[in-house]
N, C-alpha and C positions, 0 to 999 in steps of 0.2 A: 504494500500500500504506500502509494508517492507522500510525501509530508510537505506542506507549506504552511512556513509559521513564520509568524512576526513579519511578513510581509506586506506590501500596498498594489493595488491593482484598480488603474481606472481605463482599461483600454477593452476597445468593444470585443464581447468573447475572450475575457482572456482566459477561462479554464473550460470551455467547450467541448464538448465532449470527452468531458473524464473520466474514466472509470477505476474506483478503487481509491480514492484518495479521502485525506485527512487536512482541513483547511481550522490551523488552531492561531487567534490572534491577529487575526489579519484584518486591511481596511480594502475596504471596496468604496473607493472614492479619490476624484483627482481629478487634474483639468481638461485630460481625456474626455473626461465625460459621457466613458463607453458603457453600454448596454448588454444584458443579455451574459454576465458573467461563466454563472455555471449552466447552462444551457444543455438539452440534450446528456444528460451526464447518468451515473448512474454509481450507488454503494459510496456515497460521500456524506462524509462527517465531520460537522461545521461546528467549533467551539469558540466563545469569547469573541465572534467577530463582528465587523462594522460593515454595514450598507447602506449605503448612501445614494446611490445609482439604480436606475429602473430594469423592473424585469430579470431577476438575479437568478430565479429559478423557475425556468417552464421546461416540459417535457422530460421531468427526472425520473428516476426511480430508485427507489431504496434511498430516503434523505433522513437524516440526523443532524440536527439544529437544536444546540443548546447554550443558553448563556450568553447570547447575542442578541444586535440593536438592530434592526430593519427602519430608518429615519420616514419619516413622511414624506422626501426625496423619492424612498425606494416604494414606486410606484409598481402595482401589481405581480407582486413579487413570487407567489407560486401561484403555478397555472399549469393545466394539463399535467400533473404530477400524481404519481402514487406509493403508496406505502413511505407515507409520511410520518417521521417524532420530531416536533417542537417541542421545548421544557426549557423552562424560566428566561426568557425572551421576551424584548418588548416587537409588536410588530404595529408600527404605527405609518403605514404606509396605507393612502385609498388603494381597493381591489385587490387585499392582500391573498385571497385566496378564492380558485374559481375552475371550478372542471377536474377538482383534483377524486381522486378515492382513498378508501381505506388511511385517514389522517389520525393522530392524534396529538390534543395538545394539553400541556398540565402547566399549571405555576407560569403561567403569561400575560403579559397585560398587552390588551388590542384595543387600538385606535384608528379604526381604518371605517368609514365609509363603503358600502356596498360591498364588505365583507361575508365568504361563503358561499356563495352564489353558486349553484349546481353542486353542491358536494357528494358524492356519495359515500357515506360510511364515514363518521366524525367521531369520536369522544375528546369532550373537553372536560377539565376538573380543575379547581384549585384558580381559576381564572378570573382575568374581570374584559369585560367589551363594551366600545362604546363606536356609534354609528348607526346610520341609516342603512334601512336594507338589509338586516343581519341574516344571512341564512336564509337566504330568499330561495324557491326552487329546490330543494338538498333532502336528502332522506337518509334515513338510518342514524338521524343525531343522537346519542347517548351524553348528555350532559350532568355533571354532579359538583355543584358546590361551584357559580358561573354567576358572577354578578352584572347586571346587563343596563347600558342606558342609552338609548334610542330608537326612535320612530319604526313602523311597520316591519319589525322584525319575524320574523318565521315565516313568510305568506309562503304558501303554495309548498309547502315542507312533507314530506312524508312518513310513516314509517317510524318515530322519535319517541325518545322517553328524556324526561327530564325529572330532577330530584335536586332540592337542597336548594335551591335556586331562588334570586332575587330578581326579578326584571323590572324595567322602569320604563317603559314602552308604550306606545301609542298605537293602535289598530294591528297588535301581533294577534298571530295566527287567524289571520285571515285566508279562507280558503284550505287548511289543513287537513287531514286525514291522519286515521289511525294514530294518535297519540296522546301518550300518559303524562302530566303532568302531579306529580309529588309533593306534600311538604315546601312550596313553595309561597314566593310572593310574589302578586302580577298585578303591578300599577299602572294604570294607562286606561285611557277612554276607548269603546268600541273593541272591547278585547272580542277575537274568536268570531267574528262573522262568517256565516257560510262556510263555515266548519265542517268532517263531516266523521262522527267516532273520535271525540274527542274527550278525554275523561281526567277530570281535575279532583284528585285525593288529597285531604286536610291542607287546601290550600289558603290563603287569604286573597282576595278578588280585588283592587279599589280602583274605581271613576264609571264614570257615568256610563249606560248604555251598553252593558255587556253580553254576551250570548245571545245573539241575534242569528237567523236566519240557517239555524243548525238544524245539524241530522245527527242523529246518535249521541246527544250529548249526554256526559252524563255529571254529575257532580257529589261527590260523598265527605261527607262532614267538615262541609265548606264554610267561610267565613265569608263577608259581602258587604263591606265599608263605602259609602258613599256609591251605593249603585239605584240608578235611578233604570225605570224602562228598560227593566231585566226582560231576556227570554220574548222578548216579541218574533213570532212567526219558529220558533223553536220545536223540538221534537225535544224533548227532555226529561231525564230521570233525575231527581235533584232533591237531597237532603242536605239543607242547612243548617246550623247551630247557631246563627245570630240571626237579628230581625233587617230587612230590607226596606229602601225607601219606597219601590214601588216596581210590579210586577206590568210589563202587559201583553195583553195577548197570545200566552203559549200555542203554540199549533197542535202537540197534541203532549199527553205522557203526564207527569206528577210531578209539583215542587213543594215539598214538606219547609215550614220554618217556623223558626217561634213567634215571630211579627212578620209583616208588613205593611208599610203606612199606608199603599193605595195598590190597590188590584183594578185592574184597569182593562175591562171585557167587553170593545165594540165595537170586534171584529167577528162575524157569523164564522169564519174559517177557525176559529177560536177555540177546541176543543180541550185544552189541557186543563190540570187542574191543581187547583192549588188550595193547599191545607196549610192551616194556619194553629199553633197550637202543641 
């Protein structure tokens, strides 16, 4: 395995197709201002290093990434890439990650806009992210202990379990299928639109307008702070532990709670039912 350490690299391509090597200490930046560093490469292990330069890793395979800075510079930085480890790395670069499979990342903190995009097969743990767009498109997410803050995160997601989780989000999971969310916390307006099997366990719910225009929903010994104009046009299975500001128009199924300040039934398509008590 070739070793490069304590070196600088700003020239376009400059480890292009490599295979087998160990990149410890190094800068990727300079007045070069070349692209596309480790490109096409494959069985590379990247410690303690600097990216500053766009596009540093598309078309790899077999990548190890620990202990390194990816700058807001390093623009879309893995792409078309598989069997990915991140671990304790900052990746603050927009489109840090898109088309890639089988990824994971632990002890990271991501700042990147329009992050995840098409992913197949993620775990993240131990993390924090912030941006628009998080995981837009992407299936097989396994997320534990991911603190989150940014607009329309998860749409169109598949396939996902989440646990331990904090999000701070605006209109997430929208359009989603099949997934379990955990022990979590999900602040944001219009959460879960047009959902479809989507099931929220001892979670806490807060803003306005949530669970809207779903199939399968389910919810179990949920919590529901500041939600107004819950479950309108809904299919839902739904037992909560605290009282709601107001329910309306489920489409069909059961919502058990101990309060609600107003139930709201003046839609004829309106069949669900809601127990109060």
């Amino acid at each position: 395995m070739k070793e490069y350490r304590n070196e600088i690299f700003d020239e376009e391509r400059a480890l292009y197709g490599s295979r087998g090597i160990t990149v410890d200490n190094c800068r990727f930046d300079g007045p070069a201002d070349g692209e596309s560093a480790l490109k096409e490469c494959e069985d590379v292990k990247v410690s303690s290093s600097y990216f500053n330069l766009r596009y540093p890793f598309w078309h790899d395979k077999g990548l190890s990434v620990t202990d390194s800075q990816m700058t807001e510079n390093c623009r879309a930085a893995l792409w078309y890439s598989a069997d990915i480890r991140i671990s304790g790395s900052q990746l603050h670069g927009i489109k840090a990650l898109r088309e890639c499979e089988n990824v994971a990342v632990r002890d990271c903190d991501i700042v990147s806009g329009e992050f995840g995009w098409s992913v197949r097969g993620i775990t993240m743990e131990n993390s924090s992210a912030a941006g628009e767009y998080f995981m837009m498109r992407s299936e097989k997410l396994r997320f534990d202990n991911v603190k989150l803050n940014g607009k329309y995160s998860f749409q169109y997601i598949t396939d996902s379990e989440f646990a331990n989780c904090v999000f701070d989000t605006k209109d997430a999971f929208w359009h989603a299928r099949n997934v379990v969310v955990r022990d979590s916390v999900i602040k944001g307006e219009y959460l879960a639109w047009y959902s479809e099997n989507i099931t929220f366990i001892n979670c806490t719910i807060i803003g306005t307008q949530p669970l809207c225009y779903c199939r399968g929903l389910k919810l179990v010994n949920c919590t529901m702070i500041d939600t107004d104009l819950a479950f309108e046009r809904s299919e839902v299975d739904a037992v909560l532990n605290a009282p709601v500001i107001s329910i309306k128009n489920p489409r069909k199924g059961r919502i058990s709670a101990p309060g609600v300040g107003k139930v709201i039934m003046d839609d004829p398509m309106a069949e669900g039912k809601v127990i109060i008590g």
